[in-house]
N, C-alpha and C positions, 0 to 999 in steps of 0.2 A: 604185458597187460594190454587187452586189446581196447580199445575206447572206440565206441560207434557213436555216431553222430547223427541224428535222423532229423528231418527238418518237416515241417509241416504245418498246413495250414490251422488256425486256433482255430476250435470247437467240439475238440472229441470232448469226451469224456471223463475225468479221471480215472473209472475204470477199464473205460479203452484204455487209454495211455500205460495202469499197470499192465493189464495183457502183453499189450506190444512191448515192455520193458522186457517181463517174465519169456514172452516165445523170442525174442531176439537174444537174450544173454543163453537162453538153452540150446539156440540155433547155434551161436558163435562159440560156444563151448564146446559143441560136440563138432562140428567140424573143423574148428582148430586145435583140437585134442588141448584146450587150456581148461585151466581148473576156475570152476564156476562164480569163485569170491575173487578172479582177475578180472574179468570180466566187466566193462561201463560201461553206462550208457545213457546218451543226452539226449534229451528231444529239443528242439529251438521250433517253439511255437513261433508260428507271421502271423501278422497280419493281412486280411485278403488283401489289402489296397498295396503292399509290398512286393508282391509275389505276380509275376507276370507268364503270360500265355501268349504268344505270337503276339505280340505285343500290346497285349493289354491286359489290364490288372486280375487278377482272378474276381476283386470288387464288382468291376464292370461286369465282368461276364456276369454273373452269377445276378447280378440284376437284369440284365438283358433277360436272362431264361424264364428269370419269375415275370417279367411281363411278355414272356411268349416269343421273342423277336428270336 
């Protein structure tokens, strides 16, 4: 039973979030020739201030850009 594990930052959508369920369990299915009701898949939402980029938070960043810098 394959179990994916996708991590990401919170604010999509919950219809983003089905999409990406629906194309990832049809990707892993079809190229691990596994049957599609084996098939999981977890999404582990962060939070920006969690989640770091050369060392610093995605939080940070992402305010830096909204005021320009």
């Amino acid at each position: 039973m394959p179990l994916i594990q996708i991590n990401i930052i919170k604010g999509r959508s919950p219809q983003m979030k089905e999409a990406l369920i629906k194309e990832v369990t049809n990707t892993v299915s079809r190229v691990l020739d596994a049957p599609i009701e084996k098939v999981r898949v977890l999404i582990n939402e962060m939070e920006p201030e969690h989640w770091g980029i050369a060392g610093v938070s995605v939080k940070k960043r992402q305010e830096k850009l909204q005021r320009g810098e």
